[in-house]
C-alpha positions as CSV (number, residue, x, y, z in Angstrom):
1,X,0.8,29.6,25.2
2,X,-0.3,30.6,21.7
3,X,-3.3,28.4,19.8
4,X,-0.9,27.4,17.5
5,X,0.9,25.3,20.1
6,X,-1.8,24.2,21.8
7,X,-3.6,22.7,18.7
8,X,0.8,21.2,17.6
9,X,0.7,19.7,21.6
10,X,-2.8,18.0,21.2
11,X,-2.4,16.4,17.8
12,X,0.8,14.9,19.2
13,X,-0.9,13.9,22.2
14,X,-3.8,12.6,20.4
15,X,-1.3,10.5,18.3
16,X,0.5,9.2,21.5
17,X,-2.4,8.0,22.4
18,X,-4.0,6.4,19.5
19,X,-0.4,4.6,18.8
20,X,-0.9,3.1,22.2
21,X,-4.1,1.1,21.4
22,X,-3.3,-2.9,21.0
23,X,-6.8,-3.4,19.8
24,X,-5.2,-4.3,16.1
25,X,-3.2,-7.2,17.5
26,X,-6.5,-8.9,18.2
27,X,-7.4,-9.9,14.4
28,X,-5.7,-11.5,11.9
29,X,-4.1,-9.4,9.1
30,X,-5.9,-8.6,6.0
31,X,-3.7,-8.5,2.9
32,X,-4.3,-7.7,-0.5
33,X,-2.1,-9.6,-3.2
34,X,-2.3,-7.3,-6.8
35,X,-0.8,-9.6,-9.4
36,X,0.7,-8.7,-12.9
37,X,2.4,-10.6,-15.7
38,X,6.1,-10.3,-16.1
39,X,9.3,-12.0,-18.2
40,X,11.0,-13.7,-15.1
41,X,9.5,-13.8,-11.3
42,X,6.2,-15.2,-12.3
43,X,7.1,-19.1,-10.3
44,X,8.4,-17.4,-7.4
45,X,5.7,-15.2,-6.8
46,X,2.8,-17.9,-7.3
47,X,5.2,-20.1,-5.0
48,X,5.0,-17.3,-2.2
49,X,1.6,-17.2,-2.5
50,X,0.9,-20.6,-2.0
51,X,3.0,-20.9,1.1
52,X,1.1,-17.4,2.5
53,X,-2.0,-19.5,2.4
54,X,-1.0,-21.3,5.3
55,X,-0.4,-18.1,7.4
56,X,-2.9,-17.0,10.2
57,X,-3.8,-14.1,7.7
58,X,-6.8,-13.5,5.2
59,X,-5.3,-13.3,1.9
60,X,-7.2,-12.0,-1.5
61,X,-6.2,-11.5,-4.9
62,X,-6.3,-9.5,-8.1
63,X,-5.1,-9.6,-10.7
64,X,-4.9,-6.7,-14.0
65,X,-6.7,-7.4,-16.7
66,X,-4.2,-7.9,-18.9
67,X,-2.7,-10.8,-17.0
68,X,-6.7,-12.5,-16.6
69,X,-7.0,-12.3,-21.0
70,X,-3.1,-14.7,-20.7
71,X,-4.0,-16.6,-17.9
72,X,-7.5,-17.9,-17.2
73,X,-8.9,-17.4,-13.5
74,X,-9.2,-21.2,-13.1
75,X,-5.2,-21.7,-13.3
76,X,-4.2,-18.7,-11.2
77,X,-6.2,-20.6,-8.3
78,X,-4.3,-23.9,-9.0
79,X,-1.1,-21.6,-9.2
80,X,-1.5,-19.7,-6.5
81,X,-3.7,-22.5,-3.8
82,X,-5.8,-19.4,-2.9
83,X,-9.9,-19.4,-4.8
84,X,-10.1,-15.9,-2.7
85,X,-10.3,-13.1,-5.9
86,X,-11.2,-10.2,-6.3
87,X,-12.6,-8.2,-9.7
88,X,-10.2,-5.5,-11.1
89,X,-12.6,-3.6,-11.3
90,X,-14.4,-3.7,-7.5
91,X,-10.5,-2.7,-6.1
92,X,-11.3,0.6,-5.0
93,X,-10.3,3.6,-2.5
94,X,-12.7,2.2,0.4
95,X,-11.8,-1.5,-0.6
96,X,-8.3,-0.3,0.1
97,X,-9.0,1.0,3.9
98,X,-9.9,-2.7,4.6
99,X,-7.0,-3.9,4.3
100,X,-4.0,-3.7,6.5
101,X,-0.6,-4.3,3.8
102,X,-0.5,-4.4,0.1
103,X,1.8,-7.5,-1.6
104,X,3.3,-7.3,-4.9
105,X,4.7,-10.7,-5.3
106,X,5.6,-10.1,-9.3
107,X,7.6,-7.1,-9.6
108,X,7.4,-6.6,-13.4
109,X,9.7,-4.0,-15.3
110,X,6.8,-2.0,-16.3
111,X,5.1,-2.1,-12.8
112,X,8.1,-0.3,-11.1
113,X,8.4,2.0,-14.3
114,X,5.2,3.2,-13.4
115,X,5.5,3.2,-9.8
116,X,8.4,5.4,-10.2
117,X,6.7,7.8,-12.5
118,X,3.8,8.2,-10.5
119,X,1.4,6.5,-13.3
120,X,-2.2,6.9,-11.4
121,X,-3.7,6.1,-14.9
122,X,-2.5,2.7,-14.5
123,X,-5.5,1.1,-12.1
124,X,-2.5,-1.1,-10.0
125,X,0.0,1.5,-9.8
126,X,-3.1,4.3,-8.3
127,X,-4.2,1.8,-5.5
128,X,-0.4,1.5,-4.3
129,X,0.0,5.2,-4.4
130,X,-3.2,5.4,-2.5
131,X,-2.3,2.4,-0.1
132,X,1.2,4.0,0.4
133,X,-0.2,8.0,1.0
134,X,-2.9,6.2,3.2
135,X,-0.1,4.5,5.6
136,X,-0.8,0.7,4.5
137,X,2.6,-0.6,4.5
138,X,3.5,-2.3,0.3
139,X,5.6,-5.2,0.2
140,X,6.9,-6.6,-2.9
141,X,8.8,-9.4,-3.9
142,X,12.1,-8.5,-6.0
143,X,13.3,-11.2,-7.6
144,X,11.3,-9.9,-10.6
145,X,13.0,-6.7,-10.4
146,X,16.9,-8.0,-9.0
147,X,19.2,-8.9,-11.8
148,X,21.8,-9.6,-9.1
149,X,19.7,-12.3,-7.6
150,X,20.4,-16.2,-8.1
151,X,17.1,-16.7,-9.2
152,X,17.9,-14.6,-12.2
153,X,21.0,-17.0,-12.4
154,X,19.0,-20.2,-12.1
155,X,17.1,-18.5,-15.3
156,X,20.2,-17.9,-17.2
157,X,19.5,-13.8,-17.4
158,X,22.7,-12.6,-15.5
159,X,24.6,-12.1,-18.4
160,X,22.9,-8.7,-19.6
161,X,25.3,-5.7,-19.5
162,X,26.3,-3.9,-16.5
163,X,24.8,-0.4,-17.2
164,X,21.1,-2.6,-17.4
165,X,21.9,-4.4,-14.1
166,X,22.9,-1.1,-12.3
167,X,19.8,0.6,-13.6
168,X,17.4,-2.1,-12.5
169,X,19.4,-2.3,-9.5
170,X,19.1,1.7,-9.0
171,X,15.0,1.3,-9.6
172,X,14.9,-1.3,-6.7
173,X,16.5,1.5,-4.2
174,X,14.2,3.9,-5.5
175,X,11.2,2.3,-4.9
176,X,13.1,1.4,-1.1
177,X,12.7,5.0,-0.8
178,X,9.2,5.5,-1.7
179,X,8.6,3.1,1.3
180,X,8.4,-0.1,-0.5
181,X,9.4,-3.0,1.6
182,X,11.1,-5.4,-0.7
183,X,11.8,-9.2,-0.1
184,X,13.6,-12.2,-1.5
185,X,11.8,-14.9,-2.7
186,X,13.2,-16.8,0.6
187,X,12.5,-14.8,2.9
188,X,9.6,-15.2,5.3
189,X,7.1,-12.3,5.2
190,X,5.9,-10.5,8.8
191,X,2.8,-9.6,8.1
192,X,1.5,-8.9,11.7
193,X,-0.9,-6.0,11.7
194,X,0.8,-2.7,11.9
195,X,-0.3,0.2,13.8
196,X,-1.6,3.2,11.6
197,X,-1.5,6.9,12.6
198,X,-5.0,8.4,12.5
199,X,-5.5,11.3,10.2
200,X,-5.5,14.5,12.8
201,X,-8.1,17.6,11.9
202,X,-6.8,20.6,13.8
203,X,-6.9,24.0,13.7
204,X,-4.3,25.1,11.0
205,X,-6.7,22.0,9.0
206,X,-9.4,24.2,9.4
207,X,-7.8,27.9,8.8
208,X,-6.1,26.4,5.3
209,X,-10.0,25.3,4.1
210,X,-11.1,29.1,5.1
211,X,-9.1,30.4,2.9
212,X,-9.8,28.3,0.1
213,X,-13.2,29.1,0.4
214,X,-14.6,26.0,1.4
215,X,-17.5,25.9,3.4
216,X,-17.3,22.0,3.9
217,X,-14.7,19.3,4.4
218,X,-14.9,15.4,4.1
219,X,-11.9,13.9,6.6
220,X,-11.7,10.1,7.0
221,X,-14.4,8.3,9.2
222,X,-12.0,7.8,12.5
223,X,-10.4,10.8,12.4
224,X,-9.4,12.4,15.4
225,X,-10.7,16.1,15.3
226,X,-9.3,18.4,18.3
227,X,-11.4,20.7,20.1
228,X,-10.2,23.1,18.8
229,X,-10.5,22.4,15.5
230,X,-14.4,21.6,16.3
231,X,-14.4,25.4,17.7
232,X,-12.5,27.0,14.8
233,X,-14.7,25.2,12.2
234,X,-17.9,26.7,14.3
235,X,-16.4,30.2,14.1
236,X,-15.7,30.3,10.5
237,X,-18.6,27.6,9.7
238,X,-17.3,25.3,7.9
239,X,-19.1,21.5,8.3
240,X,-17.1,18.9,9.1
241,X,-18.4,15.3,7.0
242,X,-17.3,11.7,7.9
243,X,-17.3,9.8,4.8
Protein backbone atom coordinates (compact mmCIF):
# COMPACT_ATOMS: atom_id res chain seq x y z
CA UNK A 1 0.00 0.00 0.00
CA UNK A 2 1.44 3.29 -1.20
CA UNK A 3 2.06 6.34 1.68
CA UNK A 4 -0.34 8.20 0.07
CA UNK A 5 -3.11 5.76 1.22
CA UNK A 6 -1.86 5.06 4.26
CA UNK A 7 -1.63 8.77 5.36
CA UNK A 8 -5.90 9.10 3.29
CA UNK A 9 -6.81 5.72 5.68
CA UNK A 10 -5.37 7.37 8.95
CA UNK A 11 -6.88 10.80 8.69
CA UNK A 12 -10.22 9.05 8.11
CA UNK A 13 -9.56 6.92 10.88
CA UNK A 14 -8.38 9.58 13.05
CA UNK A 15 -11.72 11.49 12.19
CA UNK A 16 -13.87 8.33 13.00
CA UNK A 17 -12.63 8.43 16.00
CA UNK A 18 -12.52 11.98 17.13
CA UNK A 19 -16.46 12.19 15.82
CA UNK A 20 -17.02 9.47 18.29
CA UNK A 21 -16.10 11.40 21.49
CA UNK A 22 -19.43 12.55 23.54
CA UNK A 23 -17.29 14.61 25.75
CA UNK A 24 -19.01 17.96 24.12
CA UNK A 25 -22.47 16.85 25.33
CA UNK A 26 -21.28 17.33 28.84
CA UNK A 27 -21.37 21.42 28.83
CA UNK A 28 -23.71 23.73 28.02
CA UNK A 29 -23.44 25.47 24.59
CA UNK A 30 -21.59 28.62 24.17
CA UNK A 31 -23.18 31.09 21.67
CA UNK A 32 -22.15 34.22 20.34
CA UNK A 33 -25.16 36.64 19.35
CA UNK A 34 -23.47 39.60 16.64
CA UNK A 35 -26.10 42.22 16.40
CA UNK A 36 -26.61 44.92 13.65
CA UNK A 37 -29.23 47.62 12.92
CA UNK A 38 -31.66 47.09 10.20
CA UNK A 39 -35.23 48.68 8.56
CA UNK A 40 -37.63 45.75 9.72
CA UNK A 41 -36.57 42.53 12.02
CA UNK A 42 -35.10 44.58 14.75
CA UNK A 43 -38.42 43.43 17.57
CA UNK A 44 -38.11 39.95 16.51
CA UNK A 45 -34.74 39.57 16.92
CA UNK A 46 -34.45 41.36 20.48
CA UNK A 47 -37.68 39.09 21.24
CA UNK A 48 -35.60 35.84 20.36
CA UNK A 49 -33.04 36.97 22.39
CA UNK A 50 -34.86 37.45 25.36
CA UNK A 51 -36.62 34.07 25.21
CA UNK A 52 -32.80 32.38 24.48
CA UNK A 53 -31.98 33.74 27.93
CA UNK A 54 -33.88 31.18 29.46
CA UNK A 55 -32.18 28.24 27.60
CA UNK A 56 -29.53 26.01 29.40
CA UNK A 57 -26.95 27.88 27.14
CA UNK A 58 -24.29 30.79 27.83
CA UNK A 59 -25.31 33.47 25.62
CA UNK A 60 -23.14 36.84 24.85
CA UNK A 61 -23.50 39.63 22.68
CA UNK A 62 -22.12 42.23 20.36
CA UNK A 63 -23.04 44.45 18.75
CA UNK A 64 -21.23 46.86 15.58
CA UNK A 65 -20.37 49.95 16.30
CA UNK A 66 -22.61 51.59 14.22
CA UNK A 67 -25.65 50.11 15.95
CA UNK A 68 -23.94 51.10 19.80
CA UNK A 69 -23.60 55.28 18.47
CA UNK A 70 -28.11 54.59 17.63
CA UNK A 71 -28.70 52.62 20.49
CA UNK A 72 -27.12 53.08 23.86
CA UNK A 73 -25.68 49.84 25.66
CA UNK A 74 -28.08 50.45 28.61
CA UNK A 75 -31.31 49.72 26.24
CA UNK A 76 -29.96 46.84 24.34
CA UNK A 77 -29.72 45.07 27.82
CA UNK A 78 -33.43 45.99 28.66
CA UNK A 79 -34.21 44.94 24.91
CA UNK A 80 -32.53 42.05 24.79
CA UNK A 81 -32.83 40.69 28.98
CA UNK A 82 -29.19 39.52 28.53
CA UNK A 83 -26.23 42.34 30.51
CA UNK A 84 -23.68 39.60 28.97
CA UNK A 85 -21.66 41.99 26.14
CA UNK A 86 -18.94 41.86 24.57
CA UNK A 87 -16.67 44.94 23.01
CA UNK A 88 -16.56 45.06 19.10
CA UNK A 89 -13.44 45.32 19.31
CA UNK A 90 -12.15 42.26 21.80
CA UNK A 91 -14.29 39.75 19.08
CA UNK A 92 -11.44 38.10 17.72
CA UNK A 93 -10.09 34.86 15.79
CA UNK A 94 -9.30 32.99 19.22
CA UNK A 95 -12.49 34.54 20.89
CA UNK A 96 -14.19 32.83 18.07
CA UNK A 97 -12.77 29.08 18.83
CA UNK A 98 -14.66 29.50 22.30
CA UNK A 99 -17.57 29.38 21.05
CA UNK A 100 -19.66 26.57 19.73
CA UNK A 101 -22.53 28.41 17.02
CA UNK A 102 -22.69 31.95 15.78
CA UNK A 103 -26.53 33.74 15.96
CA UNK A 104 -27.49 36.50 13.72
CA UNK A 105 -30.84 37.30 14.98
CA UNK A 106 -31.08 40.73 12.64
CA UNK A 107 -30.53 39.83 9.26
CA UNK A 108 -30.11 43.32 7.74
CA UNK A 109 -29.98 44.01 3.79
CA UNK A 110 -26.52 45.16 3.95
CA UNK A 111 -25.32 42.25 6.38
CA UNK A 112 -26.25 39.49 3.70
CA UNK A 113 -24.87 41.90 0.84
CA UNK A 114 -21.74 41.49 2.42
CA UNK A 115 -21.92 38.08 3.43
CA UNK A 116 -22.53 37.28 -0.11
CA UNK A 117 -19.67 39.31 -1.39
CA UNK A 118 -17.29 37.98 0.87
CA UNK A 119 -16.68 41.61 2.63
CA UNK A 120 -13.79 40.49 5.34
CA UNK A 121 -13.29 44.34 5.65
CA UNK A 122 -16.52 44.55 7.38
CA UNK A 123 -15.44 43.37 11.22
CA UNK A 124 -19.05 41.21 11.47
CA UNK A 125 -19.05 39.78 8.17
CA UNK A 126 -14.86 38.43 8.71
CA UNK A 127 -15.82 36.67 12.13
CA UNK A 128 -18.74 34.72 10.28
CA UNK A 129 -16.51 33.82 7.39
CA UNK A 130 -14.06 32.68 9.97
CA UNK A 131 -16.73 30.96 12.24
CA UNK A 132 -18.16 29.31 9.10
CA UNK A 133 -14.41 28.07 7.43
CA UNK A 134 -13.60 27.09 11.14
CA UNK A 135 -16.84 24.57 11.30
CA UNK A 136 -18.94 26.71 13.98
CA UNK A 137 -22.31 26.19 12.70
CA UNK A 138 -24.16 30.32 11.89
CA UNK A 139 -27.66 30.66 12.51
CA UNK A 140 -29.67 33.53 11.55
CA UNK A 141 -32.93 34.71 11.94
CA UNK A 142 -34.74 35.71 8.46
CA UNK A 143 -37.44 37.58 9.05
CA UNK A 144 -35.17 40.59 8.38
CA UNK A 145 -34.19 39.20 5.19
CA UNK A 146 -37.87 37.25 4.00
CA UNK A 147 -40.20 39.61 2.25
CA UNK A 148 -42.53 36.57 1.93
CA UNK A 149 -42.86 36.29 5.63
CA UNK A 150 -46.03 37.53 7.70
CA UNK A 151 -43.98 39.46 9.82
CA UNK A 152 -43.16 41.66 6.83
CA UNK A 153 -47.10 41.58 6.38
CA UNK A 154 -47.82 42.53 9.97
CA UNK A 155 -45.28 45.66 9.00
CA UNK A 156 -47.15 46.56 5.96
CA UNK A 157 -43.86 45.91 3.53
CA UNK A 158 -45.31 43.09 1.30
CA UNK A 159 -46.37 45.29 -1.33
CA UNK A 160 -42.87 46.00 -2.92
CA UNK A 161 -42.48 44.69 -6.52
CA UNK A 162 -41.98 41.19 -7.37
CA UNK A 163 -38.45 41.40 -9.02
CA UNK A 164 -37.28 42.94 -5.19
CA UNK A 165 -39.07 40.04 -3.37
CA UNK A 166 -37.48 37.34 -5.70
CA UNK A 167 -34.14 38.94 -5.28
CA UNK A 168 -34.20 39.08 -1.57
CA UNK A 169 -35.77 35.80 -1.65
CA UNK A 170 -32.75 34.46 -4.07
CA UNK A 171 -30.10 36.09 -1.37
CA UNK A 172 -31.85 33.98 1.49
CA UNK A 173 -31.00 30.63 -0.64
CA UNK A 174 -27.68 31.86 -1.22
CA UNK A 175 -26.63 32.32 2.00
CA UNK A 176 -28.64 28.53 2.67
CA UNK A 177 -25.84 27.43 0.52
CA UNK A 178 -22.96 28.99 2.16
CA UNK A 179 -24.16 26.96 5.19
CA UNK A 180 -26.16 29.46 6.93
CA UNK A 181 -28.94 27.91 8.96
CA UNK A 182 -31.82 30.21 8.72
CA UNK A 183 -34.93 30.38 11.04
CA UNK A 184 -38.33 31.96 11.58
CA UNK A 185 -38.86 34.20 14.16
CA UNK A 186 -41.18 31.23 15.69
CA UNK A 187 -39.24 28.73 15.49
CA UNK A 188 -37.35 27.26 18.43
CA UNK A 189 -33.56 27.23 18.00
CA UNK A 190 -31.43 23.66 18.75
CA UNK A 191 -28.56 24.86 19.95
CA UNK A 192 -27.14 21.64 21.52
CA UNK A 193 -23.37 21.54 21.05
CA UNK A 194 -22.36 20.07 17.71
CA UNK A 195 -19.52 17.91 17.11
CA UNK A 196 -16.59 19.59 15.16
CA UNK A 197 -14.06 17.71 12.94
CA UNK A 198 -10.51 18.35 14.12
CA UNK A 199 -8.15 19.89 11.70
CA UNK A 200 -5.93 16.72 10.35
CA UNK A 201 -1.96 17.45 9.59
CA UNK A 202 -0.85 14.61 7.29
CA UNK A 203 1.66 13.98 5.00
CA UNK A 204 0.46 15.55 1.62
CA UNK A 205 0.06 18.80 4.63
CA UNK A 206 3.55 18.55 5.02
CA UNK A 207 4.95 17.88 1.25
CA UNK A 208 2.61 21.09 0.11
CA UNK A 209 4.66 23.36 2.87
CA UNK A 210 8.04 21.87 1.32
CA UNK A 211 7.54 23.14 -1.58
CA UNK A 212 6.52 26.45 -0.59
CA UNK A 213 9.59 26.75 1.19
CA UNK A 214 8.50 26.92 4.50
CA UNK A 215 10.55 25.68 7.15
CA UNK A 216 7.73 26.07 9.86
CA UNK A 217 3.92 25.68 10.16
CA UNK A 218 1.40 26.92 12.91
CA UNK A 219 -1.72 24.24 12.78
CA UNK A 220 -4.50 24.70 15.37
CA UNK A 221 -3.74 23.61 19.15
CA UNK A 222 -5.83 20.07 19.08
CA UNK A 223 -4.96 19.12 15.84
CA UNK A 224 -4.54 15.68 15.17
CA UNK A 225 -1.04 15.16 13.43
CA UNK A 226 -0.46 11.49 11.97
CA UNK A 227 2.70 9.71 12.33
CA UNK A 228 3.44 10.07 9.44
CA UNK A 229 3.19 13.46 9.03
CA UNK A 230 5.43 13.83 12.38
CA UNK A 231 8.03 11.61 10.26
CA UNK A 232 7.72 13.50 6.93
CA UNK A 233 8.14 16.89 8.72
CA UNK A 234 11.49 15.32 10.48
CA UNK A 235 12.74 14.34 7.02
CA UNK A 236 12.27 17.53 5.34
CA UNK A 237 12.56 19.67 8.76
CA UNK A 238 10.05 21.52 8.93
CA UNK A 239 8.73 22.51 12.77
CA UNK A 240 5.40 21.87 13.56
CA UNK A 241 3.85 25.01 16.17
CA UNK A 242 0.62 24.77 18.22
CA UNK A 243 -0.72 28.11 18.54
Amino acid sequence: MSSKKQSVMAKNTLQELYLRNDSFRDRKPHILALLTSHMIGMEPGFSYLKELTKEDITLRMTAEEEMLKQVQLQKLVLLTGNDDWISPSMVHEQLIDHFDEIFLPILSFSLITDILSLNEKRPMVRIILKGLLKGKRVTALKAGGDPFSQYWKLKGMDKGPDLLKRKLNQQLAELKMLGIRLLDFNEPADFAVQPLKKTVITDESLRFAHLNKLDQIAVPKGAIITPLARDTAKELKIEIILH
